[in-house]
N, C-alpha and C positions, 0 to 999 in steps of 0.2 A: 504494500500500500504506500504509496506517495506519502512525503509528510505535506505538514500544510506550512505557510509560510512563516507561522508564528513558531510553531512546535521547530523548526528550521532554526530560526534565529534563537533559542532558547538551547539547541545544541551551539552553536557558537558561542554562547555565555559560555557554555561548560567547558567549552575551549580555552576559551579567553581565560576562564580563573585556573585552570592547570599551569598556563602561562605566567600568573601571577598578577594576574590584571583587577579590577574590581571595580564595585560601582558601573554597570555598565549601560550604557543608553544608548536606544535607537533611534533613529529618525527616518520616517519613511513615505516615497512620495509616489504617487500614484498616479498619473496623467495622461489624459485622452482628449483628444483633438477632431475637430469634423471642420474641413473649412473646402469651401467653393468660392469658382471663380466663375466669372461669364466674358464672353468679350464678342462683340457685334452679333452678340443675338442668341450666341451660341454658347452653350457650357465648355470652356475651358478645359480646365481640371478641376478634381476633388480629392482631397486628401485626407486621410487618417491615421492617426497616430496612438500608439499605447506601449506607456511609456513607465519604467519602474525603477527607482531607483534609492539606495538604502545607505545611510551615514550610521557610524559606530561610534563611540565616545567611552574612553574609559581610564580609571587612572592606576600607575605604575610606580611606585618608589614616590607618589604624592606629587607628579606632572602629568599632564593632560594629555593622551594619547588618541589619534584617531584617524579616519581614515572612509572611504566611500569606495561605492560598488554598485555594477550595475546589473546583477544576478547573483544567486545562491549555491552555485553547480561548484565551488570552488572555497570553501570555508578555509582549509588550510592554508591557499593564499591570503584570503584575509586575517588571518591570525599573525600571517608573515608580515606583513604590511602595518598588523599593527604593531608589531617587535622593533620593525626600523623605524616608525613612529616615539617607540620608548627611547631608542637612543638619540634621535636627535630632538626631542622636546625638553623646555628650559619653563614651559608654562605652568603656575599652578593648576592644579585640577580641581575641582569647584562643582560638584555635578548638582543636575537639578536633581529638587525633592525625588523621591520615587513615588509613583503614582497612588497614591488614596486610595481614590476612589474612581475605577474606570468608568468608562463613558465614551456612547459612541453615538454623533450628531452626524454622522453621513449621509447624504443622499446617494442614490446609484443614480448612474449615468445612462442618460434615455439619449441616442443622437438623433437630431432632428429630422424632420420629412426631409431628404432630398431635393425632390421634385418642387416643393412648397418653396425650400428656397429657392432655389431656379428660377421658379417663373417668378419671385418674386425681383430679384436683380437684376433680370431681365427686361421690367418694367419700371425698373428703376433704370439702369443703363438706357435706355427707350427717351424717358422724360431730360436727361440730361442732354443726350440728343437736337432736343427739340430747340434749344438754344441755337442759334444761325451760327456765332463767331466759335462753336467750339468743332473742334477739327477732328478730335478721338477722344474716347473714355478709353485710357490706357490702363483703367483697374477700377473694378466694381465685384467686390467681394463681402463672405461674410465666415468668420471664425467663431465656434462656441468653443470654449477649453471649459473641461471637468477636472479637479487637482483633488486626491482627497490625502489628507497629515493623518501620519497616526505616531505618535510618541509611545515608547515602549520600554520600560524598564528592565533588569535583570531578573526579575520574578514573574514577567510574565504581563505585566498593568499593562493595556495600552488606553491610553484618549485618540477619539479617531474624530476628524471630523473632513469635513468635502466645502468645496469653493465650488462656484459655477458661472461663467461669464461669455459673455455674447457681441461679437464688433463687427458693425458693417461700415464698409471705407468705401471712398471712392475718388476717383483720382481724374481731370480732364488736362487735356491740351489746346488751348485756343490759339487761334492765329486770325489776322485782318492786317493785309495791307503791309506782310512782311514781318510783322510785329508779332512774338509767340511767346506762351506764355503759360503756366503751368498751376493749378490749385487743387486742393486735395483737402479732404472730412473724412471723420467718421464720428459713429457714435457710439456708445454703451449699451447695452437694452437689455430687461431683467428675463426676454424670454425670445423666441422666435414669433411669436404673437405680438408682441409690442415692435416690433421691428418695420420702422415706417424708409424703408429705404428711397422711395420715390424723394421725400420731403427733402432730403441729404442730398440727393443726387442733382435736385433743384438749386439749392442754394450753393452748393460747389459748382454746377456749371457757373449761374450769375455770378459768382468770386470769379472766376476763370476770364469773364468775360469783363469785367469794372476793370482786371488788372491791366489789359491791354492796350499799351504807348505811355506807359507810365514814365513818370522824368523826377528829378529830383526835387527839392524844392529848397526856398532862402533857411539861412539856422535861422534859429530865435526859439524865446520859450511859446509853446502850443500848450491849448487846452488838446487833450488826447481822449478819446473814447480806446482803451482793450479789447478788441474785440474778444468773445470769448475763452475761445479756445488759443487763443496769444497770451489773456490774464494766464489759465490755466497754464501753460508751459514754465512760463515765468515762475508763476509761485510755487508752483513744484519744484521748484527748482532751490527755493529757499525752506522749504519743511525740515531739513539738518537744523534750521536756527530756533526749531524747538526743542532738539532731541536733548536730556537731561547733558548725556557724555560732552558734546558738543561747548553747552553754559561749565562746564567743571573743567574743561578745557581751554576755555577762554577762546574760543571758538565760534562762539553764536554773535552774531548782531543784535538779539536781545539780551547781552549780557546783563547780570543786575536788572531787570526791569519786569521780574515777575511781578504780578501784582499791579503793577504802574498802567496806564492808560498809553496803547503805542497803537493804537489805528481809529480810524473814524469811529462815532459812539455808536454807530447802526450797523457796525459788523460783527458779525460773529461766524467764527472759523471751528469748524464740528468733525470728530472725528466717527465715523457711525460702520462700525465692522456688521451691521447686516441693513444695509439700506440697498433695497432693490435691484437699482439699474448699477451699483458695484461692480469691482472684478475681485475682490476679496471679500468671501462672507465666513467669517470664524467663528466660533466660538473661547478659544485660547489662544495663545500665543505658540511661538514654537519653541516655548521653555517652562511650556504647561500653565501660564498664569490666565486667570479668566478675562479675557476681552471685554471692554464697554463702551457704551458712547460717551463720549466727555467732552468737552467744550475744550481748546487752545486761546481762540479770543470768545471772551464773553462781553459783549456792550462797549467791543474797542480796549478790553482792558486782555491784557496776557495774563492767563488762569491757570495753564496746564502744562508743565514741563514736561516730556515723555520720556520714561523709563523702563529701563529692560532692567535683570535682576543684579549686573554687576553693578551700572550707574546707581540705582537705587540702595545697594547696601552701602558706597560711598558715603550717603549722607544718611544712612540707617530709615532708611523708608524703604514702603512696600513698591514694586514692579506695579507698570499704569499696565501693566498687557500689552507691551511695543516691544517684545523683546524677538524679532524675526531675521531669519535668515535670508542673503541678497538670492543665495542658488543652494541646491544641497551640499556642495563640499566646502561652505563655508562658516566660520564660525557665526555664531548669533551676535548681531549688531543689532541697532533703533530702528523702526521701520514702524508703518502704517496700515491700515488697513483701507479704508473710505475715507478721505476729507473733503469738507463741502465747504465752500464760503455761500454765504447768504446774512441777508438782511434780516437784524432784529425785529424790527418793525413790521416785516413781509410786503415793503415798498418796493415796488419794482415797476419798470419805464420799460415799455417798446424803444426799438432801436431807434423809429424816429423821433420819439420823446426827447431821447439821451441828445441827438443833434440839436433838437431845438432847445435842451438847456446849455448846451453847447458855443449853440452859434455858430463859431466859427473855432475851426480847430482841427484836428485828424482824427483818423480812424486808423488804427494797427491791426492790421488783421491777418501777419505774419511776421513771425521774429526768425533769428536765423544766430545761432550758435550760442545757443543759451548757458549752457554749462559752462561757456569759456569764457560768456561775459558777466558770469554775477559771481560776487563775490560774497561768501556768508558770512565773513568774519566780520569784513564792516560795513555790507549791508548794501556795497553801491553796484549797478550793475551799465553797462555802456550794450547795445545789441544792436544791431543792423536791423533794420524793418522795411515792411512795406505798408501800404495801406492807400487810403481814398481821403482829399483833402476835404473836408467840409466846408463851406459860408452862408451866412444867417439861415444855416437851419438845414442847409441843401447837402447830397453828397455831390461835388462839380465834378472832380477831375483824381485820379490815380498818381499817386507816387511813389519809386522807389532811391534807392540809395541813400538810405537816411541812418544815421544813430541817434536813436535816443537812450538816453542817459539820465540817471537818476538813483534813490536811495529804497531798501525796500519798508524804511521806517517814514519818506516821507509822500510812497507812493499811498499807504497805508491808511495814513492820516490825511491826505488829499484827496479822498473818494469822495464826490460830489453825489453819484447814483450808483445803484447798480442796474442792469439790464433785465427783462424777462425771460432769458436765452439760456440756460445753464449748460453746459458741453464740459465735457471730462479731458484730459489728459488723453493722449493716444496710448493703445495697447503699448505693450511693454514697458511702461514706466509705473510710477507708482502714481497710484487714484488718486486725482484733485479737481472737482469741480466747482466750477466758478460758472458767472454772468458775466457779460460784458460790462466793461468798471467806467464810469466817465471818471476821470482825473481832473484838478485843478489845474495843472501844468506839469508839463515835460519840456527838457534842454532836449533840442534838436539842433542835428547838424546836419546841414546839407549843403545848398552851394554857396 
């Protein structure tokens, strides 16, 4: 009889402690993929994936020993692996609790209709189409990924739980008159039913089509509208400046100012590990602490520092449930689940609203090398953009080659509205959902 994959890894415990190992923990990850394409009318390809992969963790003469793998058929190499692990680790070893009380919040994995998506990208590729100035949809897709965590002790414990998430993208080329030009969306969606691809596919042509003959424009300071999914790149890109490690590191751009008031009074920034249209739904962390939703800004004020279990014993307080791995073979660092910014109030503007508080000013509705231009330690970020120039109220005319420039404590505190528009972060990065932000003003440089 076959073993099964627990009773498996329970013989490599007994491996491991002949070896002289102990304390031993597993991490284990489970992942399945369903994703289609379409292109001029026609399904592309479709792809599936199932995916297993297992981390070990244990300690040796009192350092942290470990090591990953991506099948079972092979234990005494893994034991081998973890021996040259002993000789060259210098880390304390520190393991988590052993598990309580197990528990398994899993969903199984249903892959969707096929055919349902199909025709449904299809008539979304169709509607983008219908735009004159766009020349190709060179990508109109849609990926669902199922991940399911199970944390497993040396005796046996495990916590199991499953994520589920869903992205349809979609990508044009326009051209007029020599001029060509490239725009790209996607979205979130908590199922294959909520999945309104047409609507996406609409509003990236019209991007695709505004950007075309775009030129620079004079520097000076502009009031700026974010567009949405440009806020979102951006501020994703500064969530390390909550992370506890980060402030005890001197590190964060809100150093010292828990407590203090650092962004407009009608913002508040949520972190919500099971909110719907997510791409992480948890229950724990992936060092077993219980996941919740918690505020970072409440009413413009900074409320929540995020802790994983090593940052948190530093100042002798409990883990917030952020204590996640970036991939399996890595140690646990800060990380997030769902963050949303939104409005205390539940005020929110159409996009032509936001111009007519506006007036006159820009719209961003592309940034270009985010990572390399903000900086989290003191906050200021310089990025290349594109976008559409506003005047009293109007959008007139398309611009590119621009930097704007600015801090992320005083784009924070300069939120004049937010937008009715919310858009997530793109797949593979960590979830942050925002609206489109009107700003007081941004440095821009141009000609």
């Amino acid at each position: 009889m076959m073993k099964t994959e627990k009773e498996t890894l329970c013989q490599l415990v007994q491996l491991l402690q002949k070896e002289g190992f102990s304390d031993v923990r597993f991490y284990l990850q489970h992942t399945r993929r369903f994703g289609v394409n379409v292109f001029e009318g026609k399904q592309e390809n479709t792809v599936r994936a199932d995916d297993r992969a297992y981390f070990v963790e244990a300690g040796k003469n009192g350092k942290r020993c470990c090591t990953f793998f991506n099948h079972l058929d092979d234990l005494q190499g893994v034991v081998e692996q973890m021996q040259l692990s002993a000789l060259a680790s210098q880390e304390e070893y520190n393991p988590t609790p052993a598990i309580a009380q197990p528990q398994d919040f899993a969903q199984s994995w249903e892959e969707p209709q096929e055919q349902v998506v199909v025709d449904r990208l299809i008539e979304a590729e169709q509607a983008a189409r219908k735009e004159t100035k766009i020349s190709c949809v060179d990508h109109c897709g849609y990926q669902e990924t199922w991940q399911e965590i199970t944390l497993m002790d040396e005796q046996g414990n495990t916590l199991t739980d499953s994520s589920r998430s869903a992205t349809v993208s979609v990508s044009v080329v326009s051209r007029e008159n020599g001029d060509t030009e490239i725009a790209n969306g996607q979205r979130s969606v908590a199922s294959l039913a909520e999945m309104d691809a047409v609507s996406l596919a609409q509003q990236v042509a019209q991007l695709g089509a505004d950007r075309l003959h775009s030129k620079p424009i004079v520097s000076g300071n502009y009031a700026v509208i974010l567009k949405n999914d440009a806020a979102a790149e951006l501020l994703e890109a500064y969530l390390p400046v909550f992370y506890a490690s980060e402030l005890q590191n001197q590190m964060s751009a809100l150093g010292n100012q828990q407590g203090q008031q650092v962004a407009a009074p009608d913002l508040e920034l949520i972190e919500d590990p099971q909110y719907p249209q997510g791409r992480v739904h948890r229950h724990f962390d992936d060092e077993g602490t219980p996941v919740s939703r918690k505020y970072l800004l409440k009413d413009g004020a900074f409320v929540c520092a995020l802790y994983n279990r090593k940052s948190a014993s530093k100042e002798e307080k409990s883990s917030t449930g952020n204590g996640f791995k970036s991939d399996v073979s890595s140690a646990v660092g800060t990380g997030v689940t769902n963050v949303l910014l939104q409005s205390a109030s539940g005020s929110y503007c159409s996009m032509e609203q936001l111009c007519a508080k506006m007036k006159d000013g820009l719209i961003v509705t592309g940034l270009e090398g985010v990572f390399a231009g903000v900086n989290t330690i003191n906050g200021r970020f310089s990025l290349l953009c594109k976008g559409m120039v506003v005047e009293n109220g109007k959008q007139v005319k398309p611009f590119c080659e621009v930097t704007i420039a600015g801090s992320i404590g005083d784009l924070l505190r300069d939120v004049v509205a937010l937008g009715d528009d919310p858009a997530p972060t793109a797949a593979g990065s960590q979830f942050l959902q925002t609206p489109s932000i009107l700003l007081k003003k941004l440095a821009v440089s141009g000609l």
